[in-house]
N, C-alpha and C positions, 0 to 999 in steps of 0.2 A: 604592590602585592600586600595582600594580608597576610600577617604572621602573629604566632601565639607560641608558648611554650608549653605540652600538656603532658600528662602520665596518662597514657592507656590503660582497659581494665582488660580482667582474662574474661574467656565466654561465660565462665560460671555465674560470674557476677552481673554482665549484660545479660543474661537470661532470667537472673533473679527480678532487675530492677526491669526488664520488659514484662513480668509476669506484675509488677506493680503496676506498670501504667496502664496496661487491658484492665485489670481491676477500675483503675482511675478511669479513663477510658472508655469504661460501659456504662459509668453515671451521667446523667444528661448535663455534663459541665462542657462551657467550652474552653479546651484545651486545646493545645499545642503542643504533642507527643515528643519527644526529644527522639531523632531514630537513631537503632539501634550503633549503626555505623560509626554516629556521629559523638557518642557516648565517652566522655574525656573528664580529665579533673584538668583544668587551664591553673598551671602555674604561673604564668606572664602573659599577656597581652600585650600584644605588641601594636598593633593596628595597621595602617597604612605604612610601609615598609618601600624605600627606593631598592632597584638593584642592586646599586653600586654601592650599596649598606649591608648586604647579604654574607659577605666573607668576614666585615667586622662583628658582626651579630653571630655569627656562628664561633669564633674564636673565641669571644666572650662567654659565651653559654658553654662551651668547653671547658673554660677558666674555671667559671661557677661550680662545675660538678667533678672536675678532675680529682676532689680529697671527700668525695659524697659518697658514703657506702648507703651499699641498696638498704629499701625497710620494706616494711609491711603494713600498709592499710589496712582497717577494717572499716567497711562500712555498717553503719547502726543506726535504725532511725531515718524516719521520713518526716519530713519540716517543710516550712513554706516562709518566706520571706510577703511582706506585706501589714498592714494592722488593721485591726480588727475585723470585719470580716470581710475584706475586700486578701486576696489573695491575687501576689503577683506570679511567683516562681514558685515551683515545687521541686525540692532537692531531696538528695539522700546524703546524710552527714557521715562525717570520717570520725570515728572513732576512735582506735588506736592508730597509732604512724601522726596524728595531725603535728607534732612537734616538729618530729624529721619536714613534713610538708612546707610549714610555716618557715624552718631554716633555708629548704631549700627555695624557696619563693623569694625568700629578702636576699637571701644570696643573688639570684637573678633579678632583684629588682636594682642591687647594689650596682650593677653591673651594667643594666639596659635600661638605666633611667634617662639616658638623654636620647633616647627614642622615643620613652612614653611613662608618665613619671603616673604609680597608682595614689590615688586619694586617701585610699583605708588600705588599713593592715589587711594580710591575707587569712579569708577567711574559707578552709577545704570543704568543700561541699560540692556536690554533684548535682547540677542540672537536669531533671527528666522529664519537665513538662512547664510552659509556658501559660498563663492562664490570662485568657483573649478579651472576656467578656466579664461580669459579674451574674452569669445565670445560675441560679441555684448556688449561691454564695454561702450561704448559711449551712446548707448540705457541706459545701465541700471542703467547708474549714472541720468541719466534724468528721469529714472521710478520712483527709490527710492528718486529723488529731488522733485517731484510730489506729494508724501506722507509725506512730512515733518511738515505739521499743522494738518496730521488726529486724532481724536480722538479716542482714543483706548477703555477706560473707568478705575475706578478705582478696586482697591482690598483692603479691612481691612486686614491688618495686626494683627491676634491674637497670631502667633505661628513662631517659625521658626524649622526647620530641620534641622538633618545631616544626611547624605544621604552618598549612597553607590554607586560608580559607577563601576560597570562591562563592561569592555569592550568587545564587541563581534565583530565577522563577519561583522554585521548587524547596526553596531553601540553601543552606550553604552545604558543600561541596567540601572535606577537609582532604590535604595528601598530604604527605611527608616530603619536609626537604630533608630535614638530615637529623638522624641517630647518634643519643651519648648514651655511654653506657655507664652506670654507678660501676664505681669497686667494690666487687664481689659480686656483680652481678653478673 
């Protein structure tokens, strides 16, 4: 199975960052919509996961946040990862909370590297569109350079997940295995 560890967002803020990709969305680019469902900040990636790895994985992610008092996101800002005008990913950046994020991410990395060890430091940003093709490249570095001071709104962080990713047809598929909750949250 596929496993990740992510922070869920409240509706306020998936409804912001859906009202940004229709915008994005109605320009003749091709993209790749992130839906709404699927809308997560991935603290760990985990990847391919055995069963009989499921109880030590969860005991540990336990470990990790048992002395983690909840925070507060903000997100701020719409960015693109890629250079110059070739654009790969289109995120929304975390603005306040990124410290707590950062802590709480090498904490789980401390913890689940011998599942799946990250290359780079972790970097919070939010995924909302994947960009397929280079049509209208030049448009839409200047669309996504237009959104770069938007405000998005914040999320309380009380809980994190780990989460199941099924790949389909259609795209991946995420559920929940199992719920931690920060202190205080």
């Amino acid at each position: 199975m596929r496993l990740f560890v992510a922070i869920e967002l409240d509706e306020n803020v998936v409804a912001r960052l859906s009202s940004i990709q229709e915008k994005l969305g109605s320009g003749d680019f091709d993209l790749k919509l992130v839906e709404r469902e699927n809308m997560h900040l991935t603290l760990k990636f985990l990847g391919e996961v055995q069963e009989s790895q499921l109880q030590r994985i969860e005991a540990l992610v336990s470990e990790a946040v048992k002395d983690v008092r909840g925070f507060t996101l903000s997100f701020h800002g719409i960015g693109r990862f890629g250079s110059g005008s070739r654009v790969n990913v289109i995120w929304a950046g975390v603005k306040r909370g990124s410290e707590d994020f950062v802590n709480l991410a090498k904490a789980l990395e401390a913890r689940l590297s011998f599942v799946r060890r990250e290359e780079r430091e972790p970097s919070p940003h939010l995924t909302i569109a994947r960009v397929k093709s280079g049509r209208n490249a030049d448009r839409l570095v200047r669309e996504v350079d237009s959104l770069r001071d938007v405000k998005v709104g914040e999320v309380r962080v009380k809980e994190i997940k780990l989460k199941k990713s099924v790949l389909t047809p259609r795209g991946p598929v995420y559920s929940d295995v199992k719920v931690f909750s920060l202190k205080g949250g």
